[in-house]
C-alpha positions in Angstrom: -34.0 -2.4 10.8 -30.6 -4.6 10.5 -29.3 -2.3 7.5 -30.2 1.0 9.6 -28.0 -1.0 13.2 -25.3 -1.5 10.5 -24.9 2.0 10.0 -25.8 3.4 13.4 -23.0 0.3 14.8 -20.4 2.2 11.6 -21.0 5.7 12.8 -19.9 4.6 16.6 -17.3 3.3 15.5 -15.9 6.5 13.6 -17.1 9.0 17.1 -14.5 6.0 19.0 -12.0 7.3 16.3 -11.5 10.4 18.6 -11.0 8.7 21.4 -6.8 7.7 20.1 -6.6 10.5 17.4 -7.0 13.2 20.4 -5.2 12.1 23.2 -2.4 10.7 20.8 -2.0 14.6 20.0 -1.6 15.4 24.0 1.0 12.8 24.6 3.7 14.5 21.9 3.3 12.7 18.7 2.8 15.2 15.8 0.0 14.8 12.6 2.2 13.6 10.4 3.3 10.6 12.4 -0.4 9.5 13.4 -1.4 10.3 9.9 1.6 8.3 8.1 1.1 5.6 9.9 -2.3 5.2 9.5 -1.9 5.0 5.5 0.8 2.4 6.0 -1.3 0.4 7.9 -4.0 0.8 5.5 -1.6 0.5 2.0 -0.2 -2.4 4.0 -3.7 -4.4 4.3 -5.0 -3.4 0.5 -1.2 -4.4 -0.9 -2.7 -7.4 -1.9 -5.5 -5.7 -3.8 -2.8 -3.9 -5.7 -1.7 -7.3 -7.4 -5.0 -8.5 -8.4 -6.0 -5.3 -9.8 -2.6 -4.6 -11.4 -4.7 -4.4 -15.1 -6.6 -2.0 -14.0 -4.2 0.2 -12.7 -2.2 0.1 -15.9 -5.1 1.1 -18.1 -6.3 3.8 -16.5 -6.8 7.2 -18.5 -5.1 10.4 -16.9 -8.3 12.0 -16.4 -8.5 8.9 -14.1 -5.0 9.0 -12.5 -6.0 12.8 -12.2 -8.7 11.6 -9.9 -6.6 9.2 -7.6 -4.5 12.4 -6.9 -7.0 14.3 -5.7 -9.3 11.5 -3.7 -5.4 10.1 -2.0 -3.5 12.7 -2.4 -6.0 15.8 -1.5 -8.6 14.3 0.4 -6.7 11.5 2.3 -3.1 12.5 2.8 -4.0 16.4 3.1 -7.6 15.6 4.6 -6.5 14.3 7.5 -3.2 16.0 8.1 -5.8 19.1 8.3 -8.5 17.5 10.0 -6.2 16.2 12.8 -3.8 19.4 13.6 -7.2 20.9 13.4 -7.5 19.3 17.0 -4.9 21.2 17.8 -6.3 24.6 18.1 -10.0 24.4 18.5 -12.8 22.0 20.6 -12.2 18.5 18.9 -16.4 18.2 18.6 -16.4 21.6 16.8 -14.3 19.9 14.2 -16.5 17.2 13.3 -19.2 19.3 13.3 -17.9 21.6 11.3 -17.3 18.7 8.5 -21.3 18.8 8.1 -20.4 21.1 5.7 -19.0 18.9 3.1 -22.3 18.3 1.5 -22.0 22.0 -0.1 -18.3 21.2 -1.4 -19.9 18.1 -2.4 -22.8 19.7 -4.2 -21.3 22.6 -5.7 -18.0 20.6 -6.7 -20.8 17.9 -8.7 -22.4 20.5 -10.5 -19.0 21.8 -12.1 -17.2 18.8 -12.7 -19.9 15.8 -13.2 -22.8 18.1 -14.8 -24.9 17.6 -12.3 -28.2 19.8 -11.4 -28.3 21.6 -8.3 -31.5 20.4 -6.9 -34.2 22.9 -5.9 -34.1 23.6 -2.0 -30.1 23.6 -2.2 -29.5 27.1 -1.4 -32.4 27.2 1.0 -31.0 23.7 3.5 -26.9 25.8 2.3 -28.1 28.7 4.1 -29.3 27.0 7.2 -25.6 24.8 7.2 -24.2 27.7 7.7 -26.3 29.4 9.8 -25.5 26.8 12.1 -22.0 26.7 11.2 -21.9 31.4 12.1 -23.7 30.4 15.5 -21.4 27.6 16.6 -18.4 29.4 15.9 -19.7 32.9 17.1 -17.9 33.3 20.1 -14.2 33.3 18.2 -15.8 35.6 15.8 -16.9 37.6 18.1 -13.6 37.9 20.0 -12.3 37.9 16.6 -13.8 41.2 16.0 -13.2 42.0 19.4 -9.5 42.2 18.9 -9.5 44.9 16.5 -6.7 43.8 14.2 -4.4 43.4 17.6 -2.2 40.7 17.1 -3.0 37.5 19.5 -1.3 34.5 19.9 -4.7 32.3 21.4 -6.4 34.1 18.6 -3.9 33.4 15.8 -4.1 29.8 16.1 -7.9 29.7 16.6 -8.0 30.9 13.2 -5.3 28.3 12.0 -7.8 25.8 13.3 -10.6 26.8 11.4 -8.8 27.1 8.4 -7.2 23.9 8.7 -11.3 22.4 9.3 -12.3 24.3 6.0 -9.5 22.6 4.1 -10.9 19.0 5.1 -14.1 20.3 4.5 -12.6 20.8 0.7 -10.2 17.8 0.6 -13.2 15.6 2.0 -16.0 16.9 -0.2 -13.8 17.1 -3.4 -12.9 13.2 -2.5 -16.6 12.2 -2.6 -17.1 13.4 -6.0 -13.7 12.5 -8.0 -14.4 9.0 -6.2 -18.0 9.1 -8.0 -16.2 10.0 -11.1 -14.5 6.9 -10.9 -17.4 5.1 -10.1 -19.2 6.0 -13.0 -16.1 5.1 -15.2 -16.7 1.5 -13.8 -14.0 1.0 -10.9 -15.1 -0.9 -7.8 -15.1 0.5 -4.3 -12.2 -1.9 -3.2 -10.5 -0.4 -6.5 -10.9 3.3 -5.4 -10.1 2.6 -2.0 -7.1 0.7 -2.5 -5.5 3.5 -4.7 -6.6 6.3 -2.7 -5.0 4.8 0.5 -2.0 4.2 -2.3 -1.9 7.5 -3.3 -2.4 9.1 0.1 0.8 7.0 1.4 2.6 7.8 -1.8 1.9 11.7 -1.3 2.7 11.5 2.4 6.4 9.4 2.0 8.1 12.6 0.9 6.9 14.7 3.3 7.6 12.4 6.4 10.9 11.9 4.9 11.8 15.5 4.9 11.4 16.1 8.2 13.7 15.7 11.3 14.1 12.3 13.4 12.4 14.0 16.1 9.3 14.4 13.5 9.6 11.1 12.0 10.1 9.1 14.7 7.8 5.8 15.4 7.5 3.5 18.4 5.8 0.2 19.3 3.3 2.3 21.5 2.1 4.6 18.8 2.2 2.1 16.2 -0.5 -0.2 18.6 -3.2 2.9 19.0 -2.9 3.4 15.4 -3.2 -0.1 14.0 -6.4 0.0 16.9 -7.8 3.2 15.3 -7.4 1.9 11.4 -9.3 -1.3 12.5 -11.7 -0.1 14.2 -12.5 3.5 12.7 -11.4 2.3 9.1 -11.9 -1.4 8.5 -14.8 -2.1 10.8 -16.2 1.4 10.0 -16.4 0.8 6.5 -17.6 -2.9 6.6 -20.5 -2.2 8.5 -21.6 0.8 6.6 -21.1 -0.7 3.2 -23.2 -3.6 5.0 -25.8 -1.2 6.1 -26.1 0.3 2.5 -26.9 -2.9 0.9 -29.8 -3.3 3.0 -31.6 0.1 3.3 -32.1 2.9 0.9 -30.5 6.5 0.2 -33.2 8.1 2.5 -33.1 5.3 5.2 -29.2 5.7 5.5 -29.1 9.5 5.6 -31.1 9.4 8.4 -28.8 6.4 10.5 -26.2 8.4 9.4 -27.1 11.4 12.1 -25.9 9.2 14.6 -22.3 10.0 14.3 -22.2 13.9 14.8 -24.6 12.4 18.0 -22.5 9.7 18.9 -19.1 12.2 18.8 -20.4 14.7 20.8 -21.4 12.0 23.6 -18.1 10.2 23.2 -16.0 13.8 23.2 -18.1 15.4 26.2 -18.1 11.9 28.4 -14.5 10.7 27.9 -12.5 13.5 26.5 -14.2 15.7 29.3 -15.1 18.4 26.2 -18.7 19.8 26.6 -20.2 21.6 24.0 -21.4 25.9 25.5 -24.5 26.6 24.5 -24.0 28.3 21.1 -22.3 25.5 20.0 -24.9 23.2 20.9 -28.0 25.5 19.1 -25.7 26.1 15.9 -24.5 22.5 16.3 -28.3 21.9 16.1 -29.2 24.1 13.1 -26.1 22.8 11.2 -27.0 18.8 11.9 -30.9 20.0 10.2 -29.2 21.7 7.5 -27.1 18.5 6.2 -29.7 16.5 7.1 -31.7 18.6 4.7 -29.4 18.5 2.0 -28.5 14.9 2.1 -32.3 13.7 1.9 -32.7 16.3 -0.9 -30.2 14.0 -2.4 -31.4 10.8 -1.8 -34.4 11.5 -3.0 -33.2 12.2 -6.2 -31.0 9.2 -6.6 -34.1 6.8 -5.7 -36.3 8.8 -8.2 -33.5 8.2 -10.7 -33.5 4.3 -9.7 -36.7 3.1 -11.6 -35.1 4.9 -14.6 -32.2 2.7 -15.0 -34.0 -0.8 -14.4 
């Protein structure tokens, strides 16, 4: 029961994350200041990290380094530049949601690059993801189709946002399995997430750089809701989880894990005023059974796998 409140207290704690990305958005600050300085915050606090694990760092392979890239540099820096001008253009809780489909990436990704099997059921528990996934989304495609190839403004950057979602679908689900890579080649978690942070803020300097002072610029009031949102989303986030996981089993944390696409649609729809319409809420359904589906699928393979490697 403690390990399963660990995880249910971590997934709160990520739905609260929405509470400063989104109205930080509305008040004029751009992605790629909210996103930059939330991986210097976070490079900041693992600099230390960098020090003690400075042999590790210089004997790593490139296959390795190759795999840093993509877990910082894909999945963090471009993750969440995607996943928060996402918010942009389309309902905030249709954008978590919609990252219930990183188990397929996931999946699909770990059968090409780390040999796994594809587990029977998969493409049963895939079709149902995105089953839910068509229903939620229906009413764009169906003015979508509505429009008849006439150009649209509204609808133009309705699309952008769910492209933008499908590329943090990729950057996040490509993350998880170059970071199990790593695992498997021995690193620690505090060694994979130091260097993705690293690599994330190392990918993101030039870019923030580039840009215009306008773009680039940081005060002492953005910098505060940031710091807020890395400690509470990030640090305390991850903390509890990780606690949660040491107590309770694959199966047991899947399920405790439902509580954030739960916990973000309460938190969206009571203080961000941004109800769910009733095909979003039945697809939002079908899509939360579908991961939920796929993710015990896996867990029950990783516990059957268990006895094997006592």
């Amino acid at each position: 029961m403690t390990g399963s409140f660990f995880i249910m207290m971590a997934c709160l704690t990520w739905a609260l994350d929405t509470l400063i990305r989104y109205p930080l958005l509305g008040e004029g600050y751009n992605t790629l200041q909210i996103v930059m300085l939330e991986h210097l915050f976070l490079s900041i606090l693992f600099t230390p990290l960098l020090w003690v694990y400075r042999k590790r760092w210089l004997s790593l392979s490139p296959t390795q380094w190759l795999s840093f890239m993509v877990i910082g540099g894909f999945g963090s820096a471009i993750g969440n530049l995607a996943f928060t001008q996402a918010f942009q253009f389309l309902h905030p809780t249709v954008v978590i949601l919609l990252q219930k489909l990183q188990p397929i990436v996931a999946i699909t990704l770990a059968y090409l690059w780390l040999k796994e099997p594809i587990k029977k059921g998969f493409a049963f528990w895939a079709a149902i993801v995105f089953a839910g996934s068509f229903i939620m989304i229906w009413p764009d495609i169906n003015t979508l189709f509505g429009s008849v190839l006439h150009y649209n403004d509204q609808l133009s950057m309705i699309l952008l946002g769910y492209a933008l979602t499908l590329v943090a679908v990729v950057a996040w689900g490509s993350a998880t399995v170059f970071g199990k890579y790593l695992s498997l080649q021995g690193l620690k978690p505090q060694e994979i997430m130091t260097g993705r942070f690293t690599t994330g803020f190392i990918v993101l300097l030039p870019i923030w750089l580039l840009q215009d002072h306008s773009a680039t610029d940081i005060n002492w009031s953005l910098s505060g809701k940031v710091l807020g949102m890395v400690l509470i989303s990030g640090l305390a986030g991850m903390a509890l989880y990780y606690q949660g996981l040491r107590r309770v089993g694959a199966r047991v944390a899947t399920l405790a894990e439902m509580t954030f696409p739960v916990a973000a649609v309460i938190v969206n729809w009571v203080f961000l005023d941004s109800p769910l319409n009733l095909y979003q809420i039945a697809g939002a359904l079908i899509l939360i059974a579908g991961n939920l589906g796929l993710r015990l699928k896996d867990s029950e393979q990783q516990e059957a796998l268990q006895p094997q490697k006592a």
